[in-house]
VEXVOMAR-433196 format. One record per residue: x, y, z of N, C-alpha, C, O, CB in turn; residue in one letter. Coordinates in pm, 1 decimal. Atoms other than C-alpha are relative to their C-alpha. Glycine has a CB too. Example, Ala and Ser with C-alpha at 12.3 -4.5 7.8 and 13.67 -1.06 7.14 Angstrom:
BEGIN
REC,n.east,n.north,n.up,ca.east,ca.north,ca.up,c.east,c.north,c.up,o.east,o.north,o.up,cb.east,cb.north,cb.up,type
REC,89.0,-119.0,0.0,1230.0,-450.0,780.0,90.0,120.0,0.0,193.6,118.1,66.5,-99.2,2.7,124.6,A;
REC,-82.0,-119.0,-6.0,1367.0,-106.0,714.0,-77.0,109.0,73.0,-26.1,219.8,89.9,41.4,46.2,-141.5,S;
***
This chain:
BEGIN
REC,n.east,n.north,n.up,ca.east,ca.north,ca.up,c.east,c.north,c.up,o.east,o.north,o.up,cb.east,cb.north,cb.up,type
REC,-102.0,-100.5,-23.9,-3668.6,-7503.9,4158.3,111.2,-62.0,82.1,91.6,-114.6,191.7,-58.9,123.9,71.2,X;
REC,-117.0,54.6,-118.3,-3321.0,-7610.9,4298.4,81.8,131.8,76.1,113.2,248.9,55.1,137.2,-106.8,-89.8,X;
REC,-113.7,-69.2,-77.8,-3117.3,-7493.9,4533.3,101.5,95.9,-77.4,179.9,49.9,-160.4,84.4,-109.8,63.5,X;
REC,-101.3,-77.3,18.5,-2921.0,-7170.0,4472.7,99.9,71.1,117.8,47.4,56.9,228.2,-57.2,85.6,-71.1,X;
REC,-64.1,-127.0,-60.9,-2663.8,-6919.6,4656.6,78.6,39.9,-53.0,172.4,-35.4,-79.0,47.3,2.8,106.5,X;
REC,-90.9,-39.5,53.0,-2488.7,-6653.4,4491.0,122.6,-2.8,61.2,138.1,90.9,139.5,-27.9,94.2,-33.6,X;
REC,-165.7,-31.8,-42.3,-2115.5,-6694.1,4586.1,10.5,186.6,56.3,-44.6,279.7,-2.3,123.9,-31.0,-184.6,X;
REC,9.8,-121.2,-46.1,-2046.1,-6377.8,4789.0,127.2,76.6,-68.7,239.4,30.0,-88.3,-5.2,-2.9,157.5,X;
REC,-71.9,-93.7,87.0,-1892.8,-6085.1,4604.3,78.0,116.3,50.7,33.9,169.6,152.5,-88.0,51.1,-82.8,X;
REC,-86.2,-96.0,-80.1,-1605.3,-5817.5,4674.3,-90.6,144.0,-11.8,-165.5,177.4,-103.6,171.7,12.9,-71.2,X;
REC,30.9,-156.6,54.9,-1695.3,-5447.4,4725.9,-197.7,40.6,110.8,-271.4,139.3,109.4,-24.8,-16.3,-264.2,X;
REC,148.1,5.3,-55.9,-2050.1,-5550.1,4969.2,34.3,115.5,150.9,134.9,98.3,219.7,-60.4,-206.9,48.8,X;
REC,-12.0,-56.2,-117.7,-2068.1,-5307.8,5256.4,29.8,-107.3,143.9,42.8,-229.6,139.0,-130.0,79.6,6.2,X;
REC,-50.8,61.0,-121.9,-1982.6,-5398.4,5632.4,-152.3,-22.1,77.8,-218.9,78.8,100.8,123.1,108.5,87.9,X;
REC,134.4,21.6,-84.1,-2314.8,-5558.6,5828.6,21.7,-10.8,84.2,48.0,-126.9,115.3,-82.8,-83.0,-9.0,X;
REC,-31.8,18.0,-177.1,-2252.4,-5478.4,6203.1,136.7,-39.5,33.0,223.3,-37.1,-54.6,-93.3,-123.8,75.7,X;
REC,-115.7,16.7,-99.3,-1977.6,-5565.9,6438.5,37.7,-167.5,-12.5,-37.2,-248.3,42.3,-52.8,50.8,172.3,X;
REC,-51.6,140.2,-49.2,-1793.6,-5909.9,6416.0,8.5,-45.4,150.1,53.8,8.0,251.4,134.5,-12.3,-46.6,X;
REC,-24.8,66.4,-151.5,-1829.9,-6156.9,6688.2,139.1,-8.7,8.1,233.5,34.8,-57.8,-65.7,-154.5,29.1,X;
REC,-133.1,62.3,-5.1,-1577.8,-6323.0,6839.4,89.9,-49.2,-105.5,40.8,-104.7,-203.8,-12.8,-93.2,65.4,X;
REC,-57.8,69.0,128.4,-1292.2,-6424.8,6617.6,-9.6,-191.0,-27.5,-17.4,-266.1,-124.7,169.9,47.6,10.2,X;
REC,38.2,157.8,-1.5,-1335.2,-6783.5,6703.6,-76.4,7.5,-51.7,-43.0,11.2,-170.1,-27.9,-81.4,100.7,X;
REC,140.8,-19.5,36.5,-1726.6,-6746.1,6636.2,52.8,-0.4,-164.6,48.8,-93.7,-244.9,-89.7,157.5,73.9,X;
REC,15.9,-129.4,136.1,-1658.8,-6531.6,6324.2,95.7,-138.7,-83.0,36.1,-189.3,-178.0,111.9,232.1,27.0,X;
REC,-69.6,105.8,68.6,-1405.9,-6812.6,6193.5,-55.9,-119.7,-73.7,-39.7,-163.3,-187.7,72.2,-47.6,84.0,X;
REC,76.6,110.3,4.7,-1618.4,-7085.2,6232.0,-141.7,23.2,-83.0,-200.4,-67.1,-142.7,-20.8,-41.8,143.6,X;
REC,125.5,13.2,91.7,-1919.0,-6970.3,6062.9,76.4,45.3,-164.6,63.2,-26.2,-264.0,-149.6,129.1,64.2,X;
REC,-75.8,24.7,102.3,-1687.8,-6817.8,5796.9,47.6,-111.6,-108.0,36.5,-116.9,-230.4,68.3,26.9,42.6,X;
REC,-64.9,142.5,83.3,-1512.2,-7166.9,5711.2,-112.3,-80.6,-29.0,-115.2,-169.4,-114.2,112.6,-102.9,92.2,X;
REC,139.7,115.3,51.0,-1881.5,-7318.9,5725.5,-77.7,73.4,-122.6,-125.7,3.8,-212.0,-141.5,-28.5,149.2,X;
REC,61.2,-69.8,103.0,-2031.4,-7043.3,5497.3,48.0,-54.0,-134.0,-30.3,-86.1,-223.4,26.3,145.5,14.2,X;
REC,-76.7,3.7,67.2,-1729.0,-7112.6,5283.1,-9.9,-169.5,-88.5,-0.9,-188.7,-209.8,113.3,46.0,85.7,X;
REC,26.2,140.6,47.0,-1783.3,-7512.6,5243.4,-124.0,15.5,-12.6,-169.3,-72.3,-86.1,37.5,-120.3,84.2,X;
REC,135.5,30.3,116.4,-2160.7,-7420.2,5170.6,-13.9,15.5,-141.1,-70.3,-60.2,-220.1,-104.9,76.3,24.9,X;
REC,-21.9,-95.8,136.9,-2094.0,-7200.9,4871.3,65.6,-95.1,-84.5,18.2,-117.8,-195.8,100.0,147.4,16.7,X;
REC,-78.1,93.2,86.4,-1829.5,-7457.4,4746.7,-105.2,-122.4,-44.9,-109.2,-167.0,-159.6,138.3,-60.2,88.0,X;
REC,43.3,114.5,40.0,-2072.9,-7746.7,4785.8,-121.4,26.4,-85.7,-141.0,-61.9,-169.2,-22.3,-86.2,111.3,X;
REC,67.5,-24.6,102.6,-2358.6,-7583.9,4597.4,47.8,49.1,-86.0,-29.5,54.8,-181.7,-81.2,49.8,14.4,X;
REC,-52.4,-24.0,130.5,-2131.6,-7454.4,4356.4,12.8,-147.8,-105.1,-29.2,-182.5,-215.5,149.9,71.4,29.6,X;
REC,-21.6,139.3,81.8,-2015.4,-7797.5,4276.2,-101.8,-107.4,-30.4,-81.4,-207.1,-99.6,93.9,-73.4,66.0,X;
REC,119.8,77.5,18.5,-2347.2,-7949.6,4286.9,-101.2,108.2,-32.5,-185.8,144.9,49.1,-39.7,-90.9,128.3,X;
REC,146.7,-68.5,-17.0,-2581.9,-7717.6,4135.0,-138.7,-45.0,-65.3,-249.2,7.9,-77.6,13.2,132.8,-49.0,X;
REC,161.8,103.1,79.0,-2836.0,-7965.1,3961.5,-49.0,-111.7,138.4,-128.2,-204.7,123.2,69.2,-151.3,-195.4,X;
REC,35.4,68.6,-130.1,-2863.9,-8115.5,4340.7,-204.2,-24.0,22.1,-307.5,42.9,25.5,80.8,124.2,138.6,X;
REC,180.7,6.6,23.8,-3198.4,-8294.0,4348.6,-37.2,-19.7,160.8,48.9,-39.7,246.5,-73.5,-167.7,-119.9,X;
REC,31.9,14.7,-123.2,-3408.5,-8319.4,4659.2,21.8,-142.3,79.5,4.2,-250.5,23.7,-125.2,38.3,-1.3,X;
REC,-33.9,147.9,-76.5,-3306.1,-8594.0,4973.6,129.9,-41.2,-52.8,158.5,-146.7,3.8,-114.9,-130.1,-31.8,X;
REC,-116.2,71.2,99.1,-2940.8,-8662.8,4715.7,77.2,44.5,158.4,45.7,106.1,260.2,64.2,87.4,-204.1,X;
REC,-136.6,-34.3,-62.1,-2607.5,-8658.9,4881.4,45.7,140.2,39.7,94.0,163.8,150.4,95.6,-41.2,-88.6,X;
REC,-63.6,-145.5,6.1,-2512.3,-8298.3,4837.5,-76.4,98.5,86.8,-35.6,193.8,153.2,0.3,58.8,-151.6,X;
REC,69.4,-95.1,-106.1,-2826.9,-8172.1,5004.6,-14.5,-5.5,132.4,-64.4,86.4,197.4,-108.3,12.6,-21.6,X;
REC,15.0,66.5,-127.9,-2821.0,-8334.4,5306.0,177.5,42.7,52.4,215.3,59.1,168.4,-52.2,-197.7,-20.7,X;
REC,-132.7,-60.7,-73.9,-2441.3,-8222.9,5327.6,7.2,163.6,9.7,83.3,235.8,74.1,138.7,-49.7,-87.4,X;
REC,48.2,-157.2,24.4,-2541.9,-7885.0,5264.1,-77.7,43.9,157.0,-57.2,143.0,227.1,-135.5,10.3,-157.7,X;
REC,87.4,6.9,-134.8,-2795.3,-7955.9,5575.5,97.8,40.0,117.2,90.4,135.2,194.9,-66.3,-162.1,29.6,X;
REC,-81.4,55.0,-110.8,-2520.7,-8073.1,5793.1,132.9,123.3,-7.2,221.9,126.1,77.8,51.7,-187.0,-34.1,X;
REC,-108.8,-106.2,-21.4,-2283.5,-7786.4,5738.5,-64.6,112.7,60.3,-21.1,186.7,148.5,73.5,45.8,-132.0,X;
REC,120.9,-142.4,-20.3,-2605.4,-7527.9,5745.0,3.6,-19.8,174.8,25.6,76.4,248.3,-218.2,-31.9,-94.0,X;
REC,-4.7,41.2,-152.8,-2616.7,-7698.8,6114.1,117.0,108.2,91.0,87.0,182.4,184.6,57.7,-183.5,6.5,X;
REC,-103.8,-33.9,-48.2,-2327.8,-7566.3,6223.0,54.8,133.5,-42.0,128.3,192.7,37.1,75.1,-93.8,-19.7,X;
REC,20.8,-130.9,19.3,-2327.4,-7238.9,6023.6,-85.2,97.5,75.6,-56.9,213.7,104.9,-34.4,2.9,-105.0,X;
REC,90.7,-81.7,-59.2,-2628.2,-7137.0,6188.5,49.5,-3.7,166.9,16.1,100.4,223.4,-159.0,-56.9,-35.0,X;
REC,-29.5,58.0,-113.7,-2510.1,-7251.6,6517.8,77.4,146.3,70.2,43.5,206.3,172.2,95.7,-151.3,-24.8,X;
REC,-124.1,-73.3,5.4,-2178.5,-6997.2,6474.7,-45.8,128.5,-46.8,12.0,233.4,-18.4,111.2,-63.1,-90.1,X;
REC,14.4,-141.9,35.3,-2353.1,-6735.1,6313.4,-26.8,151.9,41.7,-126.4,162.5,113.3,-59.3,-10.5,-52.0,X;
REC,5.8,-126.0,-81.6,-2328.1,-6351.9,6411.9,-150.9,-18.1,16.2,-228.5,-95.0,-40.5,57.8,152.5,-73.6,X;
REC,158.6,-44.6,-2.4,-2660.5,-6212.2,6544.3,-21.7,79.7,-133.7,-141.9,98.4,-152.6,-42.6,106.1,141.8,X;
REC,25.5,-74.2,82.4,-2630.8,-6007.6,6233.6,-85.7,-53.7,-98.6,-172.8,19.3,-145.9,100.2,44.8,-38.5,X;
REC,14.6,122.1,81.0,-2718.5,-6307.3,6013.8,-93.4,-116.8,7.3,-144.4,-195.2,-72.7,102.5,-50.9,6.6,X;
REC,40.6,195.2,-40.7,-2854.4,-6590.0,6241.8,-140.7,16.9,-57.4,-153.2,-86.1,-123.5,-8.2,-73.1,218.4,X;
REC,130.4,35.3,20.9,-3243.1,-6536.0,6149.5,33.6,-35.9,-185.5,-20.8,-127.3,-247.6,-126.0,144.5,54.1,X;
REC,-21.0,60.7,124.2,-3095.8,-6542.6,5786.7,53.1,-147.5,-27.1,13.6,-198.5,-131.9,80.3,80.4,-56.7,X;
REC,-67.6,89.5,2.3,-2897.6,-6848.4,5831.6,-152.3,-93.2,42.3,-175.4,-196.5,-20.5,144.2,14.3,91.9,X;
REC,116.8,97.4,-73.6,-3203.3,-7021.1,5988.9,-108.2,5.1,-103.9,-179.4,-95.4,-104.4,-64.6,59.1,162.8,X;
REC,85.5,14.5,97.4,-3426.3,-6939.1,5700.7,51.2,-82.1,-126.4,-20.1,-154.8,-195.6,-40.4,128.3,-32.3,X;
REC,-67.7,112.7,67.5,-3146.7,-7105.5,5485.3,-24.1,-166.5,49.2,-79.3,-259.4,-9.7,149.2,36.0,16.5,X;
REC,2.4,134.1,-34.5,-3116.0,-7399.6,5683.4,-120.9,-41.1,16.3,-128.5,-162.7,-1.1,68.4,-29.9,104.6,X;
REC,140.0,75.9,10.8,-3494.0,-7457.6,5719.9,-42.1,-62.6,-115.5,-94.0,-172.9,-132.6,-103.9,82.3,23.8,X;
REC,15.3,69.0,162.4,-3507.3,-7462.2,5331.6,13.1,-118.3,-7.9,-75.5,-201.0,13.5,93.0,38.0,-103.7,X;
REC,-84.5,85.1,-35.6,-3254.1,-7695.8,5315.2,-23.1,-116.8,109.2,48.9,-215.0,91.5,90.5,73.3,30.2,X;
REC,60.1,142.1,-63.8,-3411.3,-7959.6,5580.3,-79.4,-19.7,-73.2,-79.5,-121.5,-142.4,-59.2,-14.9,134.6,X;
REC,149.2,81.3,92.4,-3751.3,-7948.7,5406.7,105.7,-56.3,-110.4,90.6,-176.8,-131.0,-163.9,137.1,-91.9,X;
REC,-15.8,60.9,173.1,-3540.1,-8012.4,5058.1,97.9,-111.9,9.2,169.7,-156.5,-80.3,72.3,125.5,-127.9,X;
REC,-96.9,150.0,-67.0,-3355.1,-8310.9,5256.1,-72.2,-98.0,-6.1,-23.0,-204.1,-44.4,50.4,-7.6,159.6,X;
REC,84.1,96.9,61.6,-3654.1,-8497.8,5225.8,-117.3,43.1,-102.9,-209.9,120.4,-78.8,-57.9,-69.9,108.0,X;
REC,86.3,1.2,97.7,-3822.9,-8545.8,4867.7,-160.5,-0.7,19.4,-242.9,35.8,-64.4,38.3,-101.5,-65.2,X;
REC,124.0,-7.0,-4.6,-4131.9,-8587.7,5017.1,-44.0,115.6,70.7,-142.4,182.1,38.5,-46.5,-108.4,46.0,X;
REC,92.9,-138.7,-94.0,-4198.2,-8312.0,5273.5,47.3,113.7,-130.9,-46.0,194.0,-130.5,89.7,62.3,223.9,X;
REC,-27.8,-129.8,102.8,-4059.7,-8040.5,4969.5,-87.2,29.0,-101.3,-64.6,-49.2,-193.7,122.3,-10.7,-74.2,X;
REC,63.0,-19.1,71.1,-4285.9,-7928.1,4774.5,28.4,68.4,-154.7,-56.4,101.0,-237.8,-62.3,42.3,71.5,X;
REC,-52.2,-120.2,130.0,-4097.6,-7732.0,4483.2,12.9,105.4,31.2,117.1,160.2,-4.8,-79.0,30.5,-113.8,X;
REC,-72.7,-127.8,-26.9,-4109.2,-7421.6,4621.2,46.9,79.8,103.0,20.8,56.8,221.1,-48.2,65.7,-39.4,X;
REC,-101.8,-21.5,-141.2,-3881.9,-7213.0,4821.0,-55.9,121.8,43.9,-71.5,219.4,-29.3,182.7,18.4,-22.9,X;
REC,-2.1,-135.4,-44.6,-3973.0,-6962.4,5056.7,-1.9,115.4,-42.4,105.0,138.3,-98.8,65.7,14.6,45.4,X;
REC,-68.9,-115.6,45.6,-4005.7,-6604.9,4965.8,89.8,47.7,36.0,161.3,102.9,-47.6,-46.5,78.2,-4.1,X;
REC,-123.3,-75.4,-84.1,-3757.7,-6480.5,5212.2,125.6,-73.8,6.0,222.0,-51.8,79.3,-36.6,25.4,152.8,X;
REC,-162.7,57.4,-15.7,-3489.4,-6729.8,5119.3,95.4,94.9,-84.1,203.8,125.5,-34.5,21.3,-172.4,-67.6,X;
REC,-59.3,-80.1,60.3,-3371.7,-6505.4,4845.6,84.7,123.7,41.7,199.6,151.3,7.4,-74.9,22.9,-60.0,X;
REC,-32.2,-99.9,-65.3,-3338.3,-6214.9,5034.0,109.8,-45.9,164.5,196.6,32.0,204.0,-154.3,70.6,20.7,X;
REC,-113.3,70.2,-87.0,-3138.1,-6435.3,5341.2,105.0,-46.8,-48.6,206.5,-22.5,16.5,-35.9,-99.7,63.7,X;
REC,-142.1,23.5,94.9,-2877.1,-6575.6,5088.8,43.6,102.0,10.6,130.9,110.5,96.9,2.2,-35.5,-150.1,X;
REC,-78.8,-142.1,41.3,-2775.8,-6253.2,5010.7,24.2,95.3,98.8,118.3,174.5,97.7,-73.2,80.5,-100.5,X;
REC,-84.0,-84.6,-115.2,-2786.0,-6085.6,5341.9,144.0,-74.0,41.4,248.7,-14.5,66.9,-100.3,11.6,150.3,X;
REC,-90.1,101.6,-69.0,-2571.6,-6399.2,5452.6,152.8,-7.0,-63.1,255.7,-53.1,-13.8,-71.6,-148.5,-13.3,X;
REC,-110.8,-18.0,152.0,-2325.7,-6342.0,5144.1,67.1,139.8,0.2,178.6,169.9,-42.4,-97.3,-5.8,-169.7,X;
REC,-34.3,-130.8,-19.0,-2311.0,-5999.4,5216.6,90.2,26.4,145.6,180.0,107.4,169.0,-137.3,79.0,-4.4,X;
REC,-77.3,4.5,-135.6,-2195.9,-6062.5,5568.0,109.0,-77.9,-44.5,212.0,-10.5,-46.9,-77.9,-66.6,133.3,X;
REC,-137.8,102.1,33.4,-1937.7,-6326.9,5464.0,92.3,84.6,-59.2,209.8,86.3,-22.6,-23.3,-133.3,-109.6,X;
REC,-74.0,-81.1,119.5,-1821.7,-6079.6,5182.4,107.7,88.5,72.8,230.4,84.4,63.6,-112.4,104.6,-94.6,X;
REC,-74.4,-72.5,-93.9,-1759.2,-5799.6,5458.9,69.5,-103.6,107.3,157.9,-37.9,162.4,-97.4,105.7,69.7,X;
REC,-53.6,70.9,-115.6,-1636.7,-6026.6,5702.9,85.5,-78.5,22.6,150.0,-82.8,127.4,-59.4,-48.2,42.7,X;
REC,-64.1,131.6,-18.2,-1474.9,-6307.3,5652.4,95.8,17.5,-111.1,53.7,52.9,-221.3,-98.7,-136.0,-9.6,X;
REC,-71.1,-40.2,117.0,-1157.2,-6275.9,5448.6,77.5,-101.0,-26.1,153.2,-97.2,-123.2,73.4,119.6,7.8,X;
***
């Protein structure tokens, strides 16, 4: 199974109170270069280039992210380390990553414009 996230979509309700605008910026513009880089890489194999930049943005997404989000963002980025190295990954992902993409997408959607 590879790596997915649906691109976040117009029309998602509002999840809580925005942080700071700084805060709120910064995880924004990092959400924004995740989505792009698994868009553009979506046959990304485990340990490659793309996932490990995926890692390194997730770093810093989660870092920035509202409280609304952060346990979602952290279930992303855990994925995403194990699938940084080919050997600790086993093929499959979490049940609850599915359901964290999409809260996380849903917050971006409302939020970040």
């Amino acid at each position: 199974t590879r790596p997915t996230l649906d691109s976040p979509t117009l029309g998602s309700p509002t999840l809580g109170s925005p942080p700071s605008s700084s805060s709120l910026a910064l995880f924004c513009g990092g959400f924004k270069s995740l989505v792009s880089v698994i868009t553009t890489n979506p046959d990304a194999k485990p340990g490659s280039g793309p996932v490990k930049s995926m890692v390194s943005i997730l770093d810093n997404v989660e870092r920035f992210a509202p409280a609304e989000v952060k346990s979602d963002v952290g279930i992303m980025a855990t994925y995403f380390r194990t699938l940084s190295d080919p050997n600790a990954f086993d093929g499959t992902p979490p049940a609850e990553l599915t359901a964290a993409q999409k809260r996380a997408a849903d917050y971006y959607t409302a939020n970040c414009r």
